[in-house]
C-alpha positions in Angstrom: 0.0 2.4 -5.9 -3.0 0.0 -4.6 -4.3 -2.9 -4.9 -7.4 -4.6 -4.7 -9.3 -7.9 -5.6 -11.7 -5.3 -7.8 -11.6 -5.5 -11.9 -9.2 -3.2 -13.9 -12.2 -1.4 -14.8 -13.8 -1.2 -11.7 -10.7 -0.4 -10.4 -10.2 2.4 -13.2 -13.3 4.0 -12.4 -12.6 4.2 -8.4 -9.5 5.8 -9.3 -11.3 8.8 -11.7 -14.2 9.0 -8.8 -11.9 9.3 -6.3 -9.3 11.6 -7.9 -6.8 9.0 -6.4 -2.8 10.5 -7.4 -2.0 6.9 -7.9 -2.7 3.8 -9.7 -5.2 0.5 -8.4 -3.7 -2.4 -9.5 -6.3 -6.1 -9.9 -5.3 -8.8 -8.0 -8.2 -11.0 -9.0 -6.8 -13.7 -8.2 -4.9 -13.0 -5.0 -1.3 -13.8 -6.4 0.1 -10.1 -5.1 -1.7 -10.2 -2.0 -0.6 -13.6 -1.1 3.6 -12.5 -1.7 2.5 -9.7 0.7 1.2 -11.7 3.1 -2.2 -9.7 3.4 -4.9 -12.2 2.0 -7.1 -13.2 5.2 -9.8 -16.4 4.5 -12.5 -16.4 6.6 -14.1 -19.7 6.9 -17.9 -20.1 7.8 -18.5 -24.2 7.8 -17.5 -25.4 4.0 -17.4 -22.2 2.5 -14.7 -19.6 2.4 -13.8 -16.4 1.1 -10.7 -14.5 0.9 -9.8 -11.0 0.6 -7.0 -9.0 1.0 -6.4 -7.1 4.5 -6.6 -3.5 4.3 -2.8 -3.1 4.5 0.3 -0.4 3.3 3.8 -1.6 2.5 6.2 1.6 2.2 9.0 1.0 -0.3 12.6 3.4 -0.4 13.8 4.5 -3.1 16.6 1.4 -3.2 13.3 -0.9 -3.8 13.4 -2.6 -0.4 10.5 -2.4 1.6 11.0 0.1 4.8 7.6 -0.1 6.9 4.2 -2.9 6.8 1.0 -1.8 8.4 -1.4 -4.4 9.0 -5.0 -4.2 9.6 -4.6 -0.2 8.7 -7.5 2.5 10.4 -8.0 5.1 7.9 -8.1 7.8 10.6 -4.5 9.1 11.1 -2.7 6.5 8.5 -1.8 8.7 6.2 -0.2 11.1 8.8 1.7 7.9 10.2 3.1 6.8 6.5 4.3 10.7 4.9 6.4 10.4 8.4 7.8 7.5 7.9 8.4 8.0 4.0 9.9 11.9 5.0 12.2 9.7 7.5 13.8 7.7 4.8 14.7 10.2 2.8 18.7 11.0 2.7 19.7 13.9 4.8 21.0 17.0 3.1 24.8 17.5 3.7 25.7 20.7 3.8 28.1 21.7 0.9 31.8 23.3 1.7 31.5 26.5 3.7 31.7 29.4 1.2 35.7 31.4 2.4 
């Protein structure tokens, strides 16, 4: 899934536009971002603003979290997390040699 400061709605419609396979969670107000340790604040004089860094957090399948990319490129990233998600996954034993 993803995540993003956007609306459920606008968040429903980027997923339909996009044909994402996944879901777009709202964090409007920053509360899963901030557990994650991804909300970056940029300050310019009194003002500040804070959004979420584009980040991916790979989970296994026990729940824990494997892998955290911060500050992601798009170009490649998805290549670098299937290897990482195929590399957690359980080797196949080979069952008992047929006699």
């Amino acid at each position: 899934m993803g995540a993003s400061r956007d609306s459920v709605e606008s968040n429903r419609h980027s997923t339909q536009r996009l044909s994402l396979p996944f879901a777009l969670l709202s964090d409007r107000d920053g509360t899963l971002g901030k557990a994650l340790g991804v909300v970056r604040t940029l300050r310019v004089g009194a003002w500040s603003v804070e959004f979420l860094r584009r980040s991916t957090v790979l989970a296994g399948t026990d729940g824990l979290i494997a892998a955290v990319w911060s500050d992601v490129k798009i170009r490649g990233h998805a290549r670098e997390v299937l290897a990482a998600a195929l590399a957690l996954r359980t080797p196949v034993r080979p069952g008992p040699s047929a006699r």
